[in-house]
C-alpha positions in Angstrom: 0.0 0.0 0.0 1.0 3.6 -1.0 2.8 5.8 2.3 0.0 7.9 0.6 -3.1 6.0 1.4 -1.8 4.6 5.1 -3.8 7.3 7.0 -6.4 10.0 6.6 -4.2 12.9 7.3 -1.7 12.4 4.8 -4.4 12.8 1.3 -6.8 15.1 3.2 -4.6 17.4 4.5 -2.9 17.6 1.2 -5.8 18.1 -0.9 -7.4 21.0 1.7 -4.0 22.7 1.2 -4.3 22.8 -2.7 -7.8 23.4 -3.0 -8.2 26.0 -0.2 -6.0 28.7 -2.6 -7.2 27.3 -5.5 -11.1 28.3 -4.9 -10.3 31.5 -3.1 -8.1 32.5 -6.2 -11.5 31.3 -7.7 -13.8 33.4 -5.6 -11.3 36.7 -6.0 -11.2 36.4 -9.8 -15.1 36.3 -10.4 -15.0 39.5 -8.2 -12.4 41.1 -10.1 -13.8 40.4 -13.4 -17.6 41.0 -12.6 -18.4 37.7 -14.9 -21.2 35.3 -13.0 -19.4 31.9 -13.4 -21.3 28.9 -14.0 -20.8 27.1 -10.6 -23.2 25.0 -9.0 -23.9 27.8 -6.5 -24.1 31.4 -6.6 -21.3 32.8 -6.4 -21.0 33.9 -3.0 -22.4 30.6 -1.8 -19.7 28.5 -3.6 -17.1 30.6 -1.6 -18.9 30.4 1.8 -19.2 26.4 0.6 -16.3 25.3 -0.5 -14.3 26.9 2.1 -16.2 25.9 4.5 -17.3 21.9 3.7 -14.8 21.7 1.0 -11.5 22.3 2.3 -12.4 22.6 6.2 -13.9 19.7 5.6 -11.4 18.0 4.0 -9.0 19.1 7.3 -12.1 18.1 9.6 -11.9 14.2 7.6 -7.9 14.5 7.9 -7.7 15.0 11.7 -10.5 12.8 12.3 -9.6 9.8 10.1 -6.5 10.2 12.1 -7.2 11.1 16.0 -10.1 8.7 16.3 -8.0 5.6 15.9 -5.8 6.5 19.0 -8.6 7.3 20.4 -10.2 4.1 20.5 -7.4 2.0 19.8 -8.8 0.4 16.3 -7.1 0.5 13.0 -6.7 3.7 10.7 -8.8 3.9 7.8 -6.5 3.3 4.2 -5.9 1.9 1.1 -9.1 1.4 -1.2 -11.9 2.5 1.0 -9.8 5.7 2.1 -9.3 6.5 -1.9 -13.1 6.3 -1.9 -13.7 8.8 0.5 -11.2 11.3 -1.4 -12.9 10.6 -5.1 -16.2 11.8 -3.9 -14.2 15.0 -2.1 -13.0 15.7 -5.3 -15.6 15.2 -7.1 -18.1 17.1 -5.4 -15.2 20.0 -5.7 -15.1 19.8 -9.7 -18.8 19.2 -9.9 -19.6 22.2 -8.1 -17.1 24.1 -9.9 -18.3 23.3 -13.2 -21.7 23.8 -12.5 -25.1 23.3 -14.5 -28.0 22.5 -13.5 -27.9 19.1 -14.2 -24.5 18.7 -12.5 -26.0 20.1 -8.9 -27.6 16.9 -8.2 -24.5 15.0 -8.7 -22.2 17.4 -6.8 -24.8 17.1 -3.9 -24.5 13.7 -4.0 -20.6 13.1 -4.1 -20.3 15.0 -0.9 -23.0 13.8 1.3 -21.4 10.4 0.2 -17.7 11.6 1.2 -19.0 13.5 4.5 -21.3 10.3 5.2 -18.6 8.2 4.8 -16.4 10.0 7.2 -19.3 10.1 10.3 -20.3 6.0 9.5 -16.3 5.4 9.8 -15.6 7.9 13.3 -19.2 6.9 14.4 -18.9 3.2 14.2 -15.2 3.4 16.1 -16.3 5.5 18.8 -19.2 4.0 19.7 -18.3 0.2 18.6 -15.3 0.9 20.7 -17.2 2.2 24.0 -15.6 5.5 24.0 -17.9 7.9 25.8 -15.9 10.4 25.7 -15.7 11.3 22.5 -19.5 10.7 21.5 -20.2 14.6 21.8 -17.7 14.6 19.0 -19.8 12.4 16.6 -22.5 14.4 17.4 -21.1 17.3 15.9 -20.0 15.4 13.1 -23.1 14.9 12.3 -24.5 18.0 13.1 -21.8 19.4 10.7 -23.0 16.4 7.9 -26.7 18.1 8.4 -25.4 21.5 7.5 -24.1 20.5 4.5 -27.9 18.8 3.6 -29.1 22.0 4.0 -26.4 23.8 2.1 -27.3 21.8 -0.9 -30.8 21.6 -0.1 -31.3 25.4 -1.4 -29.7 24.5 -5.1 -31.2 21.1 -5.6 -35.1 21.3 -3.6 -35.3 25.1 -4.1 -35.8 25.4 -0.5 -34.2 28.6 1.2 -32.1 26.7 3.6 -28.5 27.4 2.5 -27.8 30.2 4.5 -29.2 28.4 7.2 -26.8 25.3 6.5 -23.4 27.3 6.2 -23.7 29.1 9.5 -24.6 25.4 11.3 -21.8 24.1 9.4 -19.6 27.2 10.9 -21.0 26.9 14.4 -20.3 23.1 14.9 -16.4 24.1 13.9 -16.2 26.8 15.9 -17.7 24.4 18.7 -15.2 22.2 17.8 -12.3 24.7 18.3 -13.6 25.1 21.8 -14.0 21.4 22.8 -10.9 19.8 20.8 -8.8 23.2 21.4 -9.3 22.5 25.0 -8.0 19.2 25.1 -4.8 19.5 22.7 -3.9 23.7 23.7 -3.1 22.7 27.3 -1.8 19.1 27.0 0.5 19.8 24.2 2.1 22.5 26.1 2.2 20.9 29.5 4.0 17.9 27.6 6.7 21.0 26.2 7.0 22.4 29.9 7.4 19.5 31.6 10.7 19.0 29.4 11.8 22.4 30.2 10.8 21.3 34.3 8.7 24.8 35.1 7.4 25.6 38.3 3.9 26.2 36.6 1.6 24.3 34.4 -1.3 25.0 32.1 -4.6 24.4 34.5 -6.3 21.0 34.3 -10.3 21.2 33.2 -12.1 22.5 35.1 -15.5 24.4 36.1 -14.2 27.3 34.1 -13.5 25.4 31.1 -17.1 23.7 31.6 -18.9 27.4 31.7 -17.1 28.6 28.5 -17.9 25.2 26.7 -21.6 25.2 27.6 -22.4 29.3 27.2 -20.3 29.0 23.5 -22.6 25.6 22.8 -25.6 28.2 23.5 -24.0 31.1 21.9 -23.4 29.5 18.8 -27.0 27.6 18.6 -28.3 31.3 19.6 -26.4 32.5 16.6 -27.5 30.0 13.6 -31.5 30.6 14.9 -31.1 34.2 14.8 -28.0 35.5 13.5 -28.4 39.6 13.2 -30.3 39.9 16.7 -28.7 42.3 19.0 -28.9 39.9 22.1 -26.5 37.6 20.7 -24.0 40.4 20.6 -24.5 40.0 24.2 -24.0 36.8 24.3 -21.1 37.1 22.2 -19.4 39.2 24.5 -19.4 37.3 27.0 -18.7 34.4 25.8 -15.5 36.3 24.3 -14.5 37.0 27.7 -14.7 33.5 28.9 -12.3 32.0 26.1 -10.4 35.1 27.3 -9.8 34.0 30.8 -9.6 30.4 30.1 -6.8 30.5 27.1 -4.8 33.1 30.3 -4.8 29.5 32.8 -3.0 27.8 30.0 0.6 29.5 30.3 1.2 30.3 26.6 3.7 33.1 27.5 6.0 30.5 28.4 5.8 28.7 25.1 7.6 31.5 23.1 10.5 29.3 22.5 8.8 26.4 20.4 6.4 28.5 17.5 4.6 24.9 17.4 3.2 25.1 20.5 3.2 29.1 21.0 0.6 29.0 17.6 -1.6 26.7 19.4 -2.1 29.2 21.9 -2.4 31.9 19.1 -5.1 30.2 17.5 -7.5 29.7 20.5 -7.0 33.6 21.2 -8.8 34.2 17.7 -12.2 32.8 19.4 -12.3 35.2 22.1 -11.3 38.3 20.1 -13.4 37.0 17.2 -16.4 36.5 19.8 -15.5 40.0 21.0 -15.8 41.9 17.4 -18.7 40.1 16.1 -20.9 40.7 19.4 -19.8 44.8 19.0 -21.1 44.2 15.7 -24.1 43.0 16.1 -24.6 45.7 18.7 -24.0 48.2 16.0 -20.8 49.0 17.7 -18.1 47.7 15.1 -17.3 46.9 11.8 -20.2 44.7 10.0 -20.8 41.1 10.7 -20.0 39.7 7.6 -16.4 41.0 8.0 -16.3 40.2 12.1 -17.3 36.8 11.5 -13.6 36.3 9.4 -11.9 36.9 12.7 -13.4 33.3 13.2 -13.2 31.8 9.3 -9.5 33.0 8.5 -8.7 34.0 12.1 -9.9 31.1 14.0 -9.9 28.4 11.6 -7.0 29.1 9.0 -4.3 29.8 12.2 -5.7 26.5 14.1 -6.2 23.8 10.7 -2.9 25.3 9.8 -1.5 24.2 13.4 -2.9 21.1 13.6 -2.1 20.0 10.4 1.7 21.1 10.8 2.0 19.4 13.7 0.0 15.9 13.0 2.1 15.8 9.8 5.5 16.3 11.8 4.4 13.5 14.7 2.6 10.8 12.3 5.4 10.6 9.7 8.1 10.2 11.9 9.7 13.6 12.5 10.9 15.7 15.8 8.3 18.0 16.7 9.6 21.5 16.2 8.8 24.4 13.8 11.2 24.9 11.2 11.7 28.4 9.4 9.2 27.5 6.8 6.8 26.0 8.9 6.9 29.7 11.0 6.5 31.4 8.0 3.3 29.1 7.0 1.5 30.7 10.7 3.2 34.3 9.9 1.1 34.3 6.4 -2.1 32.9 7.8 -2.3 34.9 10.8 -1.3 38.3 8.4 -4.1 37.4 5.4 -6.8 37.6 8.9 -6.1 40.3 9.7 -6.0 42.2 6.8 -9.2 40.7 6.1 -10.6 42.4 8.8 -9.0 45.4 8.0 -10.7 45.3 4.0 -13.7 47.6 5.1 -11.3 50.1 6.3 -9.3 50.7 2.9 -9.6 53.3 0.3 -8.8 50.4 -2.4 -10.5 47.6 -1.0 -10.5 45.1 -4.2 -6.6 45.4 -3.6 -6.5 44.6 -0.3 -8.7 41.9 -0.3 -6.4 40.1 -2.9 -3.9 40.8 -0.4 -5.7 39.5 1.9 -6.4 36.4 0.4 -3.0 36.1 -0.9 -1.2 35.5 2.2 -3.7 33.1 3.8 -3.7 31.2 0.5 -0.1 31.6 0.5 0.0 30.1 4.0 -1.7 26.5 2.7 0.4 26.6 -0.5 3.4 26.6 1.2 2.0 23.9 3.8 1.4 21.8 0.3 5.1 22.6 -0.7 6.7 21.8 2.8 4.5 19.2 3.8 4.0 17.7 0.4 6.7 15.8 0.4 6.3 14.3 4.1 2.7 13.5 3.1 3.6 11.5 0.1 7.0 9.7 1.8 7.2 6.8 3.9 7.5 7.3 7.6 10.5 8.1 9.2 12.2 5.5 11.6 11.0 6.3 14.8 7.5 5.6 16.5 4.3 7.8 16.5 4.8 11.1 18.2 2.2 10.6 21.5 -0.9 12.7 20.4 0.2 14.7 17.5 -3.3 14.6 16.3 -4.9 15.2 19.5 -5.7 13.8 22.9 -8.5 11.3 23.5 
């Protein structure tokens, strides 16, 4: 069997990373020429979309396919029926993109089977393996799997339930950032300090960690019902200031040394500042949603998929975790495209700093395919797994 095709992380990671650039390069071009494409969604939907299910979900299948087996102590998902999974991703990515009416159907199709495929496979080892743990986790796979029904419900049943399905699809990430951010954030840099022998730790879970998880769960369920409504500004706010004062108990001053744990800490602090701007927004307060809610899309997500995925590649093929130069200057770009995407509403030439924008953060995943690649595509280096580089059960 191909190094390729051994484990989830190694083809989904590598196709996120080339098709993330590819369809915002996509997305910037129809705006720049003013030409309607012919995709399977409008225009603006595709982006939200394929962004979103297509190459998130591609890292979400990647990390998944990956952590779950350590998780429960079964067998990683590969060869054939791992290939399968990855043919209806990429179809249901050049379906969509070349569009037609009778092509919707088909895209649709390709990936509720790939995103069905992926919750059957985590579902039946979590469960089948007694893991209670992590059944809140399927859960939101599946939640996630229903936002993409609805996403393609709009196009294909002409039912107006699109919108609907990409902010469910966002919520059950950004829930995810919380829960699994929580786990690996603090044990991956305890694991670091306890090397270096400090005198203080990141705190263990606690009741804090338990309030921010449930009032986000709420927030973000507040949110999809009834996204413009001033109370969940409120809502937001606080909920910003929780994240806040839980990422503080974690110690990620001390983790300056080693950019592959400092990031992870870097990462989590985009959900309490993005939870910050987008509850000022909605309170009329600050720049408008639609650009707040980027502090969480190429804030939150970009800088915490892009961590992940560096570090899961370094630990599961073999190689000492620490950030090289390159991989530093992979979280430099993604971090500096957010926030210059925040900053587009403020700028006399906005069309150019938007392709600035999306410039660096697609920058950031090309040069993860072109560091990476390699690793990806190479059999493993001599030297066991690195203990939970894709996340702690």
């Amino acid at each position: 069997m191909t190094p390729f095709l051994s484990c989830g992380f190694r083809p989904f990671f590598l196709a996120a990373a080339l098709w993330l650039p590819t369809s915002l390069f996509v997305w910037i071009w129809t705006l720049a020429v003013a030409v309607p494409p012919h995709f399977a969604l409008d225009p603006l939907a595709w982006h939200r979309h394929e962004t979103l299910f297509g190459g998130v979900g591609a890292i979400l299948a990647g990390f998944l396919l990956t952590a779950v087996p350590s998780w429960t102590g079964t067998s990683p998902l590969s060869g054939r029926p791992l290939l399968l999974l990855l043919l209806a991703w990429l179809a249901a990515r050049l379906l969509g993109l070349a569009g037609g009416a009778a092509l919707v159907p088909l895209a649709a199709l390709a990936e509720l089977t790939f995103l069905g495929g992926v919750l059957a496979w985590v579902a039946r080892a979590v469960i089948g393996a007694g893991n209670h743990r992590n059944r809140p986790v399927v859960a939101l796979v599946a939640l996630f799997v229903t936002g993409a029904v609805l996403s393609w419900a709009e196009p294909v049943l002409d039912l107006p339930t699109g919108a609907l399905g990409d902010r469910l699809g966002l919520a059950v990430i950004l829930l995810l950032l919380a829960l699994i951010g929580g786990r690996i954030v603090p044990a991956f840099t305890r694991n670091w300090m306890v090397r270096l022998g400090p005198r203080t730790l990141p705190a263990p879970f606690g009741p804090l960690d338990a309030a921010t998880l449930a009032v986000w769960a709420l927030v973000l369920a507040t949110w999809v019902a009834a996204p413009l409504a001033r109370p969940v500004g409120v809502l937001f706010l606080v909920a910003g200031f929780l994240h806040a004062a839980r990422l503080l108990r974690w110690q990620g001053h001390r983790t300056l040394a080693e950019p592959l744990v400092s990031v992870l800490h870097l990462a989590y602090a985009w959900l309490p500042l993005g939870a910050v701007l987008h509850g000022l927004a909605l309170a009329g307060l600050g720049p408008d949603p639609a650009t707040t809610l980027h502090a969480f899309t190429t804030g939150a997500i970009g800088t915490t998929t892009l961590a992940v995925m560096t570090r899961a590649s370094l630990g599961h093929t073999g190689r000492a975790l620490t950030a090289d130069a390159a991989t530093v200057v992979i979280y430099a770009l993604v971090v500096t495209g957010a926030l210059l995407r925040l900053l587009v509403p403020l700028a006399a030439d906005r069309t150019s700093l938007l392709a600035l924008a999306a410039a660096a953060w697609g920058g950031a995943y090309l040069l993860f395919a072109l560091r990476y690649g390699p690793l990806l595509t190479a059999p493993r280096a001599d030297r066991p797994p690195a203990t939970g580089a894709a996340g702690p059960a």
